[in-house]
Structure formats: C-alpha cells, structure tokens
MITI-923093 format. One line per field, with one value per residue: residue number from 1; x, y, z of N, C-alpha, C in turn; residue in one letter. Coordinates in Angstrom, 3 decimals. Each point is the difference from the previous one (the first is absolute). Example, Ala and Ser with C-alpha at 12.3 -4.5 7.8 and 13.67 -1.06 7.14 Angstrom:
seq <- [1|2] .
nX <- [13.190|-0.350] .
nY <- [-5.690|1.050] .
nZ <- [7.800|-0.720] .
caX <- [-0.890|0.820] .
caY <- [1.190|1.190] .
caZ <- [0.000|0.060] .
cX <- [0.900|-0.770] .
cY <- [1.200|1.090] .
cZ <- [0.000|0.730] .
type <- [A|S] .
This chain:
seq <- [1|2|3|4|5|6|7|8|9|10|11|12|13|14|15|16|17|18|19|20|21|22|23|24|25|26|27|28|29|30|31|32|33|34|35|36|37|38|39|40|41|42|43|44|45|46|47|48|49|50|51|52|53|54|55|56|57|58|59|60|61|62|63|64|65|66|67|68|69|70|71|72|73|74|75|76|77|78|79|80|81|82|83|84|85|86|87|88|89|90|91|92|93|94|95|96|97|98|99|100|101|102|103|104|105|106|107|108|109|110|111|112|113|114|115|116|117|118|119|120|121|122|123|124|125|126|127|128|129|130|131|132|133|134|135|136|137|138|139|140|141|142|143|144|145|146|147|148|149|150|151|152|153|154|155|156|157|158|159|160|161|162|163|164|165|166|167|168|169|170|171|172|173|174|175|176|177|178|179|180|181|182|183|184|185|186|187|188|189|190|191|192|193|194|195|196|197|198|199|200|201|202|203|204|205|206|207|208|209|210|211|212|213|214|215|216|217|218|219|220|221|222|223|224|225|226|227|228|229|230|231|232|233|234|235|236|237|238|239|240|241|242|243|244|245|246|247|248|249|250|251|252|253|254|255|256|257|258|259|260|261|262|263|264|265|266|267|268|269|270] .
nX <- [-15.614|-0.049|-2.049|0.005|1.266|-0.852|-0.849|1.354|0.428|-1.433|0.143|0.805|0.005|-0.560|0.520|0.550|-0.772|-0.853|1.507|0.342|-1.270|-0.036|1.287|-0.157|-0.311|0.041|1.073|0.092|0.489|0.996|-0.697|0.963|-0.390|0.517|-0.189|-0.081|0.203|-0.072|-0.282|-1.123|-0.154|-0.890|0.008|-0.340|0.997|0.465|1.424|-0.502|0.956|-0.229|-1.338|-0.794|0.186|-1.270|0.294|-0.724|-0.252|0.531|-0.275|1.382|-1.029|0.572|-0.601|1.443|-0.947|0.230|-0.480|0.194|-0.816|0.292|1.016|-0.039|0.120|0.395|1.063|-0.578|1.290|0.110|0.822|-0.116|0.977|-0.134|0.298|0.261|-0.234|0.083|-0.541|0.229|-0.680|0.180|-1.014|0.317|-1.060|1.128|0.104|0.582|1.739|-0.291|-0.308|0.959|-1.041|0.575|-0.213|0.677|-0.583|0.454|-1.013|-0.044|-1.100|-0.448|-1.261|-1.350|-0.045|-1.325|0.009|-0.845|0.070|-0.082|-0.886|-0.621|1.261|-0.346|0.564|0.624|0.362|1.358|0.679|0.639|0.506|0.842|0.318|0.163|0.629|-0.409|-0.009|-0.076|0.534|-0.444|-0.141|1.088|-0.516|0.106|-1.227|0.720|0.311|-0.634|0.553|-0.324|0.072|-0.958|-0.403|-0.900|-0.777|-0.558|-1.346|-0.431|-1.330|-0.644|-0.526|-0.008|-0.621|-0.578|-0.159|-0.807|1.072|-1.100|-0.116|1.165|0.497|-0.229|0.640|-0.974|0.711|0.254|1.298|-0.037|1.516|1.055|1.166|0.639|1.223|1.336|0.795|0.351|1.168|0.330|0.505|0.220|-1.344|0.123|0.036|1.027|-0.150|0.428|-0.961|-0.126|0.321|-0.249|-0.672|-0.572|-1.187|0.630|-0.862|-1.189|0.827|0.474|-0.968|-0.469|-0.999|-1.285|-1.082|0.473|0.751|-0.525|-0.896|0.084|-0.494|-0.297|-1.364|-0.222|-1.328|0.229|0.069|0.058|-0.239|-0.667|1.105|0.510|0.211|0.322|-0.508|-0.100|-1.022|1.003|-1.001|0.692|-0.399|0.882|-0.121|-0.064|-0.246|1.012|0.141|0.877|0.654|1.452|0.381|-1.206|0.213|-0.640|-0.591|0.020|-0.351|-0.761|-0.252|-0.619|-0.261|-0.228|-0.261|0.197|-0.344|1.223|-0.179|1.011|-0.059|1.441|-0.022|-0.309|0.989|0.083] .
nY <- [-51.189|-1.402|0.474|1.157|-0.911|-0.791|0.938|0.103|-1.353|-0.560|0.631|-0.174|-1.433|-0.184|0.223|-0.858|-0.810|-0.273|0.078|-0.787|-0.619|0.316|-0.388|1.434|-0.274|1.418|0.488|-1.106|-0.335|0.527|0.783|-0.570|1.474|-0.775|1.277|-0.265|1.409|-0.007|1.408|0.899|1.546|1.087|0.797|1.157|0.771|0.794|1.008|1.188|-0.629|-1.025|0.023|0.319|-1.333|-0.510|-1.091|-0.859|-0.908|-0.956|-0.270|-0.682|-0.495|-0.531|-1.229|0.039|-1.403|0.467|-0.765|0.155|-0.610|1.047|-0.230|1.247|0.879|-0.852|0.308|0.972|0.458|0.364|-0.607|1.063|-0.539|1.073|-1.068|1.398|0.243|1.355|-0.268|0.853|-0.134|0.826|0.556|1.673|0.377|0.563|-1.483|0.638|-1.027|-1.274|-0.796|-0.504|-0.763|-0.274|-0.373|0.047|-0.702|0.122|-1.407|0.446|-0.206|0.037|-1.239|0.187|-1.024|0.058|-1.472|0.364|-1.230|-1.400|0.824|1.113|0.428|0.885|0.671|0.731|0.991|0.526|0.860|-0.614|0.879|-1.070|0.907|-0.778|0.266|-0.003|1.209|-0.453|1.493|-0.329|1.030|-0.274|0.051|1.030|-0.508|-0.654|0.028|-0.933|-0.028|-0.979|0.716|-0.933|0.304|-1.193|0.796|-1.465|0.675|-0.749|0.337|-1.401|-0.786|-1.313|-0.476|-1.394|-0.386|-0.999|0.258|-0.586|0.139|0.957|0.194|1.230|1.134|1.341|0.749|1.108|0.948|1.322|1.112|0.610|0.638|0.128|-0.255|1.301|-0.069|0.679|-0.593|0.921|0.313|0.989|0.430|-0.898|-1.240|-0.286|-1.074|1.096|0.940|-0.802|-1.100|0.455|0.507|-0.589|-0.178|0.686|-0.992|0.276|-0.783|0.089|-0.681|0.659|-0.945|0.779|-0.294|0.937|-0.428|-1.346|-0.037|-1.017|-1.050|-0.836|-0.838|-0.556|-0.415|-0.606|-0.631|-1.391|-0.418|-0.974|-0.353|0.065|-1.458|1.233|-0.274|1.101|-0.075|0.535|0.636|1.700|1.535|0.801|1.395|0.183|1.211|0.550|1.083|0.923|0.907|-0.046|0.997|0.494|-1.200|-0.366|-1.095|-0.948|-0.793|-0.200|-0.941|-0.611|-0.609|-0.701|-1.074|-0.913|-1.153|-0.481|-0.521|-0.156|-0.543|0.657|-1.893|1.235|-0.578|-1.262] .
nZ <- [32.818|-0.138|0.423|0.327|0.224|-0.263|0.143|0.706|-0.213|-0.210|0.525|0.348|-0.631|0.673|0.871|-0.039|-0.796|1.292|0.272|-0.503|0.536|1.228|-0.496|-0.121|-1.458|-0.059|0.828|-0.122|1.689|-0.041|-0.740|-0.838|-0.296|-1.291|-0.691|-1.512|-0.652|-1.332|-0.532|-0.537|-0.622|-0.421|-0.406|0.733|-0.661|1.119|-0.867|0.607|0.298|-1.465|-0.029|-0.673|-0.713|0.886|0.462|-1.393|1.163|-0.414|1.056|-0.016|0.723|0.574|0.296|1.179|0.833|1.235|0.457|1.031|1.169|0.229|0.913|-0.095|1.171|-0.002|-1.182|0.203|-0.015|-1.107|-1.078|-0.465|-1.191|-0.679|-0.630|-0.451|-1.689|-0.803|-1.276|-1.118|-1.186|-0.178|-0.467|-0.874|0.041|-0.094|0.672|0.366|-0.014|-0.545|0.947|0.624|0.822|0.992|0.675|0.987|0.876|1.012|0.670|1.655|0.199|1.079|0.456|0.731|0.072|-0.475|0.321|-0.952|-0.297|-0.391|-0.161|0.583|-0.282|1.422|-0.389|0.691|-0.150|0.135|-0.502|-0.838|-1.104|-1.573|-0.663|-1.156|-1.013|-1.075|-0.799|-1.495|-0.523|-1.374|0.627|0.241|1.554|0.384|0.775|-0.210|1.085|0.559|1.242|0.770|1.072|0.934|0.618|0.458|1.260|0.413|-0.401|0.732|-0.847|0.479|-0.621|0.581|-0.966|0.856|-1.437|-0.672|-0.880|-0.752|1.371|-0.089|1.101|-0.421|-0.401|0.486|-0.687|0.556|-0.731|0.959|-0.165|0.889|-1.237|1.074|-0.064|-0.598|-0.721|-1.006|-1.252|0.073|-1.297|-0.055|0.118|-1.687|1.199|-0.581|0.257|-1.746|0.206|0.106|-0.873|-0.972|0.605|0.672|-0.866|1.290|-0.024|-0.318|0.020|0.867|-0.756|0.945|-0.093|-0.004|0.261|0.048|0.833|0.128|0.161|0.896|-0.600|0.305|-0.843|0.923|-1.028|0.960|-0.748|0.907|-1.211|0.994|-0.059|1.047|0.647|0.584|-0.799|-0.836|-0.991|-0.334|0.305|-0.429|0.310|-0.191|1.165|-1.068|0.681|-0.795|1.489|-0.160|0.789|0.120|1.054|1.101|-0.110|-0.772|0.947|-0.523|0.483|-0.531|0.331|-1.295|0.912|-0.567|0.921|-0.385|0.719|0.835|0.862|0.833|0.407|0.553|0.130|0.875|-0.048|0.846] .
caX <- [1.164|0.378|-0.689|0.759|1.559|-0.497|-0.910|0.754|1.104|-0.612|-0.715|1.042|0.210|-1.652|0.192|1.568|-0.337|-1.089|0.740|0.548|-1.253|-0.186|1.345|0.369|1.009|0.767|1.292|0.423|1.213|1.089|-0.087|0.735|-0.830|1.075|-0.565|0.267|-0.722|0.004|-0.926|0.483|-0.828|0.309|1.047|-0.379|1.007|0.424|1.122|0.252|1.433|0.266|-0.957|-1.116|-1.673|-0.166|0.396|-0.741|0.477|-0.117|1.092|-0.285|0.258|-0.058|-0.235|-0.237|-0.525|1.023|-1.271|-0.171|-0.497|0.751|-0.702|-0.604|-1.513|-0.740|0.279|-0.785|0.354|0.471|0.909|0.202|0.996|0.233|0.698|-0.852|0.572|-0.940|0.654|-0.698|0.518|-1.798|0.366|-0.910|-0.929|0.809|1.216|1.306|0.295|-0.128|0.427|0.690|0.029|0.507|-0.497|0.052|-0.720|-0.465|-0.850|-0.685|-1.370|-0.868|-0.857|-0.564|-1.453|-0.979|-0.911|-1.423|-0.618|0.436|0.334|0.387|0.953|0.744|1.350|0.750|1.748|0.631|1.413|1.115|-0.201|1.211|-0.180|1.729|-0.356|0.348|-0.934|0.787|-1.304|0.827|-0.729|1.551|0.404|0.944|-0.266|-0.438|-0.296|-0.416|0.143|-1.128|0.269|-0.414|-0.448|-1.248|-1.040|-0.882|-0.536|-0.512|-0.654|-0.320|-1.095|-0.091|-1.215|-0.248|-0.800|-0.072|-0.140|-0.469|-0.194|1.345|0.360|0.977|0.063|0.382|0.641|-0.068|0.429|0.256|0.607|-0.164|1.001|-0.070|1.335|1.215|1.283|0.262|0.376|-0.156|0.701|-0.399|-0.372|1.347|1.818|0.655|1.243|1.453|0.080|-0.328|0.804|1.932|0.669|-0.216|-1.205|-1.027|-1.367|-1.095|-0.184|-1.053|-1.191|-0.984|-1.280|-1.252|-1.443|-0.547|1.663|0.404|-1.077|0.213|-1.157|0.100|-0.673|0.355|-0.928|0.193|-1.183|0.578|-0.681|1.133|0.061|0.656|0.513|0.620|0.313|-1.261|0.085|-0.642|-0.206|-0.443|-0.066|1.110|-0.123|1.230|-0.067|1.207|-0.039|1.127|-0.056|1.408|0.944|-0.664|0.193|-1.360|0.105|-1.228|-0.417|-1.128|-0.120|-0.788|1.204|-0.527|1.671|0.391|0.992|-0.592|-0.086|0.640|-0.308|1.078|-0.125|1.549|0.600|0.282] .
caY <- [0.586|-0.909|0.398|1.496|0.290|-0.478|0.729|0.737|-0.968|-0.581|1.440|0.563|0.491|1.065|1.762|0.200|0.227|1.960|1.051|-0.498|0.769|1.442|0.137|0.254|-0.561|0.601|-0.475|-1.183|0.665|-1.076|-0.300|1.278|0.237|0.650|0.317|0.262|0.430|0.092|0.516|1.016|0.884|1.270|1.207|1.600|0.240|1.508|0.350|1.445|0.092|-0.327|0.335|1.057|-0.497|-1.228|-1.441|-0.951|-1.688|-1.314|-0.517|-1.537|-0.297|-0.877|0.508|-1.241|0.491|-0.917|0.733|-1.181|0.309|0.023|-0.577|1.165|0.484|-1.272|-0.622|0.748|0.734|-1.151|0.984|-0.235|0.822|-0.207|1.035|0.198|0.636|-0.123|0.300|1.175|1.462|0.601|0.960|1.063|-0.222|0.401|-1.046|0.047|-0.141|-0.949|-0.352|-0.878|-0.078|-1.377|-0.017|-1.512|0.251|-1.193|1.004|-1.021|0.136|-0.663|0.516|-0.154|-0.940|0.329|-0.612|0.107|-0.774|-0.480|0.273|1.040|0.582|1.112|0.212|1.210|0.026|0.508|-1.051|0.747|-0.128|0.337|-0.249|0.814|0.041|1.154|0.123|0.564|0.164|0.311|1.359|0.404|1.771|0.182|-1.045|-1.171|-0.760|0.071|-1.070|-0.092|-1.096|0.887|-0.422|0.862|-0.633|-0.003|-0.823|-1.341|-0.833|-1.364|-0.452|-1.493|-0.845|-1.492|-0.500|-0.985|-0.014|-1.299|-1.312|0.392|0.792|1.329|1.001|1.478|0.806|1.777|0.497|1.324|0.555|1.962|0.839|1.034|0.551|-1.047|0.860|-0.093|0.782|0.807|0.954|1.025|0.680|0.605|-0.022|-1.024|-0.883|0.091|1.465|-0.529|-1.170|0.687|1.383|-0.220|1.205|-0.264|0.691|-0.542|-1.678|-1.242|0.761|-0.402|-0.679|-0.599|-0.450|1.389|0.070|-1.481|-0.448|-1.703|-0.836|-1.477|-0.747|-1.699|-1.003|-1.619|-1.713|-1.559|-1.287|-1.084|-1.009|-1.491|-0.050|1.330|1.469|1.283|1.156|1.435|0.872|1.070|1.119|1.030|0.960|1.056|1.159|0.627|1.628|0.395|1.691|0.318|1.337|0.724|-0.585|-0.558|-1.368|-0.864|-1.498|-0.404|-1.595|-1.037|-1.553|-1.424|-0.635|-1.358|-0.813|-1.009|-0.072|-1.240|0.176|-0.776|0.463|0.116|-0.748|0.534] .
caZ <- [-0.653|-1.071|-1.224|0.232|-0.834|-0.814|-0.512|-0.528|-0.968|-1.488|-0.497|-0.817|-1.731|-0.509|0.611|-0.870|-0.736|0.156|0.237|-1.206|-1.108|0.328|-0.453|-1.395|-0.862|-0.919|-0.080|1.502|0.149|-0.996|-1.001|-0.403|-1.241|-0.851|-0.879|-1.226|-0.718|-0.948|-1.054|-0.829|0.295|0.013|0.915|-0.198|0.962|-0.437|0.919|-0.005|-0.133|-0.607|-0.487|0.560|-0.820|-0.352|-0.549|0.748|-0.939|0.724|1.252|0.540|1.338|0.775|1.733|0.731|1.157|0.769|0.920|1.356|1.216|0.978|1.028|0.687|0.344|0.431|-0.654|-1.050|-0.785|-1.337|-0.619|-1.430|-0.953|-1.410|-0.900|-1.259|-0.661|-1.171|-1.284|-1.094|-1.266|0.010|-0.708|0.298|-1.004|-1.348|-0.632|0.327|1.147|1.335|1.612|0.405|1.354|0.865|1.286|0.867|1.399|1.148|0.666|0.724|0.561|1.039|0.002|1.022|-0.289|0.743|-0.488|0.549|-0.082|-0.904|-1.281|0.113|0.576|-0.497|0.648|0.294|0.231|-0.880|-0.650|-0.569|-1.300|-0.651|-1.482|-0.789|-1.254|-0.667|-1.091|-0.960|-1.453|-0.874|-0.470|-0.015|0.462|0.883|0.591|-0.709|0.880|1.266|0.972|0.739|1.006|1.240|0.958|0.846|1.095|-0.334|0.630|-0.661|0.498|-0.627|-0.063|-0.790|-0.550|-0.426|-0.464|-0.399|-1.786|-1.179|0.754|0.443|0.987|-0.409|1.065|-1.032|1.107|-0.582|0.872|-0.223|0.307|-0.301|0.838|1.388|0.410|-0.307|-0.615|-1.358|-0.569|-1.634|-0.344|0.318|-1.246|-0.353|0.567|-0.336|0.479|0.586|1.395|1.280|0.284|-0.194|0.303|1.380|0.400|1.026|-0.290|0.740|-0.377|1.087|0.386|0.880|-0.702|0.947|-0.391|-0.497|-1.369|-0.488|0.191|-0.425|0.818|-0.203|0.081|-0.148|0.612|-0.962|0.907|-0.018|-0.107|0.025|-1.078|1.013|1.342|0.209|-1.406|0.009|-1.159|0.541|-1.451|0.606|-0.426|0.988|-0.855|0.758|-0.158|0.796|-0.482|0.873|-0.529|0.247|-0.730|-1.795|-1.488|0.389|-0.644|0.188|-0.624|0.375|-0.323|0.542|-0.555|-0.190|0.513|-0.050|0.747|0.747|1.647|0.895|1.901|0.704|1.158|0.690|1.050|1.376] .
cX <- [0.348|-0.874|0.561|0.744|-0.757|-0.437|0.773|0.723|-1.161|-0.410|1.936|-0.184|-1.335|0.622|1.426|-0.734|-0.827|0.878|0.734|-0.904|-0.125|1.318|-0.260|1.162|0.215|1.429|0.041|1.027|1.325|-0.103|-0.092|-1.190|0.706|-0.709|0.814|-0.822|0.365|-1.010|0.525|-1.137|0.421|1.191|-0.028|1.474|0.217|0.988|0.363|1.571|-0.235|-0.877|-0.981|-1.116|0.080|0.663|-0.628|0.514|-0.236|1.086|-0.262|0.702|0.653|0.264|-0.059|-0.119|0.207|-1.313|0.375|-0.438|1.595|-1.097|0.160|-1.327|-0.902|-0.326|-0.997|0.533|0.931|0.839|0.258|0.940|-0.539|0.730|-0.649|0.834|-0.577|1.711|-1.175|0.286|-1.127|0.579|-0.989|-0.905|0.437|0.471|1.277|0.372|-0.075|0.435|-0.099|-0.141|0.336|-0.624|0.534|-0.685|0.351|-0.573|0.360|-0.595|-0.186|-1.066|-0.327|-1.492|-0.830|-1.424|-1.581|-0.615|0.986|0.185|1.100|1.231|0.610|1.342|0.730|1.425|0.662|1.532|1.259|-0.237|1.410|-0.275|1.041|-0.795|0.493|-0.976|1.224|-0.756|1.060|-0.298|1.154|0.040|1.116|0.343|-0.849|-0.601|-0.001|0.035|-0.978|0.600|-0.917|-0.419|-1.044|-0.310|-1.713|-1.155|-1.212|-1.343|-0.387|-1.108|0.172|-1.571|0.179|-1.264|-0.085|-0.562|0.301|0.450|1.419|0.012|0.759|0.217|0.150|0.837|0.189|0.579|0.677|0.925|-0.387|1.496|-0.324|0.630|0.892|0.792|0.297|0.743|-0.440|0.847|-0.771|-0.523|1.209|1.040|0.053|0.536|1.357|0.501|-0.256|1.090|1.640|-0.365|-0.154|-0.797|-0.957|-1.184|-1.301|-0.281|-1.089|-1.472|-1.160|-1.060|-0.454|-1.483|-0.118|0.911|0.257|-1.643|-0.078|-0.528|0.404|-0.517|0.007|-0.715|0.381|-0.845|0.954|-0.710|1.295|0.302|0.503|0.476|0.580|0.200|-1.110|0.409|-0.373|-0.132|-0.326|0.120|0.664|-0.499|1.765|-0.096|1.412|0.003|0.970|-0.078|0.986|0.501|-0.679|-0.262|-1.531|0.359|-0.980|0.408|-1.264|-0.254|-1.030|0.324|-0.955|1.172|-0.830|0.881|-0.564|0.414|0.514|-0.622|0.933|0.212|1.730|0.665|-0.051|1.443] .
cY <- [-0.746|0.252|1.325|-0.420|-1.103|0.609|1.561|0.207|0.471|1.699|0.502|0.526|1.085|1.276|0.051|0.367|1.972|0.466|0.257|0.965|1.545|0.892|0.831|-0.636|0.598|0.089|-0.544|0.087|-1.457|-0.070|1.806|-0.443|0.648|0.126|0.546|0.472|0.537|1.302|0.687|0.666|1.227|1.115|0.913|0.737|1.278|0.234|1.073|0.390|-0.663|0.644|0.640|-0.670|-1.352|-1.220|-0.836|-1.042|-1.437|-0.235|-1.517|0.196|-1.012|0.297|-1.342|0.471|-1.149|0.123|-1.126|0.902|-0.037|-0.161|1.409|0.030|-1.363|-1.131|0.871|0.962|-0.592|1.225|-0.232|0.206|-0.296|1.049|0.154|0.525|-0.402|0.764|0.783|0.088|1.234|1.256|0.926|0.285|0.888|-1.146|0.884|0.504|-0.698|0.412|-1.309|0.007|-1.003|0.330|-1.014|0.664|-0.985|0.910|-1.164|0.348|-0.479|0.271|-0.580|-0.755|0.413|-0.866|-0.123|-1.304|-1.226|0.233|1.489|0.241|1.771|0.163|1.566|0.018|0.737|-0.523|1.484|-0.197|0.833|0.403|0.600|0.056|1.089|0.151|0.685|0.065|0.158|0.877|0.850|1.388|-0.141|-0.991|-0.873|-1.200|0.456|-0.688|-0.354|-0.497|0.799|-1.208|0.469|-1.295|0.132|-0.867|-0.971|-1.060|-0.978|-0.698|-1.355|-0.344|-0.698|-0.481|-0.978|-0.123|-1.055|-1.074|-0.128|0.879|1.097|0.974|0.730|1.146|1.007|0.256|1.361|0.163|1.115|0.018|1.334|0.833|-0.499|0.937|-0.880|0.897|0.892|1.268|1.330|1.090|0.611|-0.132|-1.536|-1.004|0.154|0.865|-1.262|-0.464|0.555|1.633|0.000|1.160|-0.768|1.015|-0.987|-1.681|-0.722|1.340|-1.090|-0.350|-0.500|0.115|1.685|0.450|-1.052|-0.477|-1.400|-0.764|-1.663|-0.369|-1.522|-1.259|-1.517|-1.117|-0.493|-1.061|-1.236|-0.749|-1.409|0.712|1.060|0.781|0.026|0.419|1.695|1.155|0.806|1.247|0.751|1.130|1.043|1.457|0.313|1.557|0.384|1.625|0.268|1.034|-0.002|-0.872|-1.531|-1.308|-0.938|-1.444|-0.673|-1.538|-0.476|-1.779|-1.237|-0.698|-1.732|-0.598|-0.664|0.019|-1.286|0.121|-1.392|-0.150|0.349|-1.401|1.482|0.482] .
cZ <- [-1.286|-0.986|-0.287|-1.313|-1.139|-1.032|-0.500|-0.923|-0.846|-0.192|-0.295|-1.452|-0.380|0.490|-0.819|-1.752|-0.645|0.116|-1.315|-1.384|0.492|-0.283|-1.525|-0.677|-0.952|0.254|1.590|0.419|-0.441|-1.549|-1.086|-1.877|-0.950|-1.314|-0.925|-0.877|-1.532|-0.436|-0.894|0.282|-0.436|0.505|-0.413|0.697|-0.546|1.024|-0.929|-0.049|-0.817|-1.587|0.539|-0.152|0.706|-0.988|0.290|-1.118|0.893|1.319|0.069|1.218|1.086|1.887|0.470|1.541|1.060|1.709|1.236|1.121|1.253|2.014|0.650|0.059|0.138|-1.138|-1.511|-0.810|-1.269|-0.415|-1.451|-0.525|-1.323|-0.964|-1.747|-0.655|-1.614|-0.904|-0.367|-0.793|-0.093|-1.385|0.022|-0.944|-1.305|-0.310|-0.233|1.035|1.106|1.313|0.492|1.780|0.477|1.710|1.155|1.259|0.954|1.211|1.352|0.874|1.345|-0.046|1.006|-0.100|0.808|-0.765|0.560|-0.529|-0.724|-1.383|-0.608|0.940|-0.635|0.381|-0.298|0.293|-1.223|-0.221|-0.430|-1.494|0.167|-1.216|-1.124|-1.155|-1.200|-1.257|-0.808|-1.098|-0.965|-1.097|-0.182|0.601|0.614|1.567|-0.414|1.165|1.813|0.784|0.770|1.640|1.129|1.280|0.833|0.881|-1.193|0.945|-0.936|0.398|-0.977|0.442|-0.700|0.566|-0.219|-0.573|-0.640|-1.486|-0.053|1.262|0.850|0.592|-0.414|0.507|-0.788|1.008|-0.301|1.071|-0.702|0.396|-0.263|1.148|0.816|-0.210|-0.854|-0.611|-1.323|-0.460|-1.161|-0.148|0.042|-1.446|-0.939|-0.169|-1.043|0.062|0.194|0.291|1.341|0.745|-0.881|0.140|1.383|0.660|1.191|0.350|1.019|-0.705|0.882|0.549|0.618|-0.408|0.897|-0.843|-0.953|-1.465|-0.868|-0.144|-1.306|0.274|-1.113|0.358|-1.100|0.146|-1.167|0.558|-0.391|0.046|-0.081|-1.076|0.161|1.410|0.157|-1.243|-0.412|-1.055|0.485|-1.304|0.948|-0.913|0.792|-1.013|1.237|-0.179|0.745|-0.918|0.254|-0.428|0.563|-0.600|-1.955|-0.679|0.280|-1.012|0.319|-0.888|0.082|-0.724|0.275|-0.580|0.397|0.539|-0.020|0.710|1.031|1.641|0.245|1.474|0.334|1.742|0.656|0.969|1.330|0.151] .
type <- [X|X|X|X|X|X|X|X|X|X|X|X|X|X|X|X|X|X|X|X|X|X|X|X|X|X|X|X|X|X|X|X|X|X|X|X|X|X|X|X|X|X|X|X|X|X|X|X|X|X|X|X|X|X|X|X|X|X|X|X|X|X|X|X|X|X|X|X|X|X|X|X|X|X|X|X|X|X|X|X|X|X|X|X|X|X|X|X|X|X|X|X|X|X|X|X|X|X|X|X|X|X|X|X|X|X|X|X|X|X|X|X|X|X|X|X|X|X|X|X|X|X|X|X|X|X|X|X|X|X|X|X|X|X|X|X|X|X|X|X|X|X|X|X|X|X|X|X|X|X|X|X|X|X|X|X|X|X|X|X|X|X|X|X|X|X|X|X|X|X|X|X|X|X|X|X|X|X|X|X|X|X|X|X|X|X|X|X|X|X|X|X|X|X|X|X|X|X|X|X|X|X|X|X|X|X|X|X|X|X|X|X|X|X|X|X|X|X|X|X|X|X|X|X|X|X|X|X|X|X|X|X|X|X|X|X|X|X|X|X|X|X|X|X|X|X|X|X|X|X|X|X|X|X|X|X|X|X|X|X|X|X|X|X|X|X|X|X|X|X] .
C-alpha cells in the first residue's frame, strides 16, 4: 500500500499536467475575453421612403466584444455581448444630395462548444439582436428622414483556429450570423412622420421579418496575434449584408469594414 500511494503522489503532477494539455485554450473557464475594435470601410445603402437611387460612401465603424464560458451544460456553453455601431456619409452617383447614416446594434449570443481537437474549435447557438438608428438625406423632400428600430432572434455559427505565426500562439476565428425572426419598425408606403406622430395615423408600423422578407447575414473573420501576457493584436474583416422589404418600401445596407484593435483575456475573481 505505501509503494501504491507512493507511486501515486509522483504520477500526480504528470496526469494533473495531460489534463491541463488535453484542456482547449481558446476561452478557459474564469476568464472573461474583451475585445476592441476600430475600422472603416465601404457602404452601399438604399431607402425607398427616402430615395429611389443607391448611396454609396465611407462607414467608420466601431465594435466592442465582451466573450466568457458560463458553467452550463457542463461548463461548454459561452456567451457573448457585443455591441456595434458605424457612422456614414455616402452619396448618389448624381453627387447630389447627400445622406447621412448612424447605426447602433447590441447583440448577445450563446454558443455551444463543440471542440474537435486542440487546435480546432466549432461552436453553435443563437442570441437576440437590438438595433436603432436613422438615415437623413439632404435632398430636401418631403421626408427627409428615417428611423431605424427592430429586433430579431438569430442564429449563429463559429469557428476559432489555433495556430502558430512567426513562433506565437494565435487564433483565427469566423464567425456567421443570420437573423430568424423579429419585428421592426417602418412607416407605411407614403405615410409621413407627421401624418404619423401629429395626426395620429394608425396604420401597419411593427412588421414582421424573417429569412424571405429581411434576408441578412454577418460575417466576421479576425486573427489574434499576441503581443504580451494576455493582449492580442486583433485585425479583422466584417462584411455586413442587412435587407429589409416593409409595407412596400425596399432597403438595404450593405458594408464592407477593415476593423483594427486589440484583445484582453481577464481573469474573473471568484
């Protein structure tokens, strides 16, 4: 028995260690992944209540991202928040008449890990999406502007890659959205703001958006190369396709954005 508990003791740190190594380390549990992002990029936008023609111009972007492993399902499911939001000017290929876009989003996600090796982690799950905003042209019509507010179920898949650039441990990651379900506002082919809101024209506002009527998709791939003890340079590409077709009237934003910045990995207190 004394060789038994001998031989137990000295093989500890070795099976404590293989477990340690057989442990994916893309997000560990206690430890919260806070991301900051900076770009700029393109923007293709059209709003049929406002104009009839295409706007295209520059969006600066920014997007911050908030990521930790909650202890469901056996400690494998993680949760995300982030929140986004871009600025615009874009104009129509007459140059007159500018447009003026603003955007805010928060999104939060679960996802569901499903790791196939040390290196490779997939993951699944869906979330909630908020979104406000407005577009104003100064094309001087009659509506001059547009509100933005909706909400949707979405769902969500991801993919982190561990690899090893210039001798450092990094990680590439892609990840898709696509809204399901949700409700948004919009005024009604025609109708006005102040037929809306001072004549008190009730009409069809909150309209229904799903994959046929809204058809939206977000895609999102960045790497993290380290740069010290827990921070990460992160450089990524977001493309954003948002459609919408509400009481007649047809819209679209379409983005593509270069984003800069960087990654914390904090550990949580108990």
């Amino acid at each position: 028995m004394k060789t038994k508990l001998l031989v137990w003791l000295c093989l500890m740190p070795c099976l404590r260690l293989s477990a340690q190594e057989a442990e994916p380390a893309f997000m560990p549990q206690g430890v919260q992944v806070r991301s900051t992002m900076l770009g700029i990029g393109h923007l293709n936008a059209l709003d049929t209540y406002l104009s009839p023609v295409d706007y295209r111009g520059t969006a600066l972007r920014f997007l911050r991202e908030n990521s930790r492993m909650t202890r469901r399902f056996h400690g494998r499911l993680s949760v995300q928040h982030m929140l986004s939001g871009y600025a615009a000017y874009a104009s129509p290929r007459s140059e007159e008449g500018d447009e003026l876009l603003a955007m805010w989003q928060w999104n939060a996600t679960w996802h569901y890990h499903l790791p196939l090796n040390r290196r490779l982690l997939l993951m699944a799950g869906a979330g909630t999406e908020l979104q406000t905003g407005f577009a104003y042209t100064f094309a001087g019509s009659n509506n001059p502007a547009q509100a933005r507010l909706s909400g949707r179920l979405a769902g969500s898949v991801a993919a982190i890659y561990s690899v090893d650039l210039f001798r450092r441990k990094s990680f590439v990651r892609w990840q898709v959205d696509a809204p399901l379900l949700g409700l948004m506002f919009s005024p009604e082919y025609g109708e006005s703001y102040y037929e809306l809101f001072s004549l008190g024209h009730h009409g069809h506002h909150a309209c229904l958006t799903w994959p046929f009527s809204a058809p939206t998709l977000v895609s999102h791939i960045s790497l993290e190369w380290p740069l010290r003890a827990n921070t990460f340079l992160r450089v990524g590409y977001l493309m954003d396709i948002d459609q919408r077709q509400p009481n007649h009237l047809k819209q679209h934003e379409w983005s593509h954005t270069v984003l800069l910045g960087y990654t914390k990995r904090l550990r949580i207190l108990p």
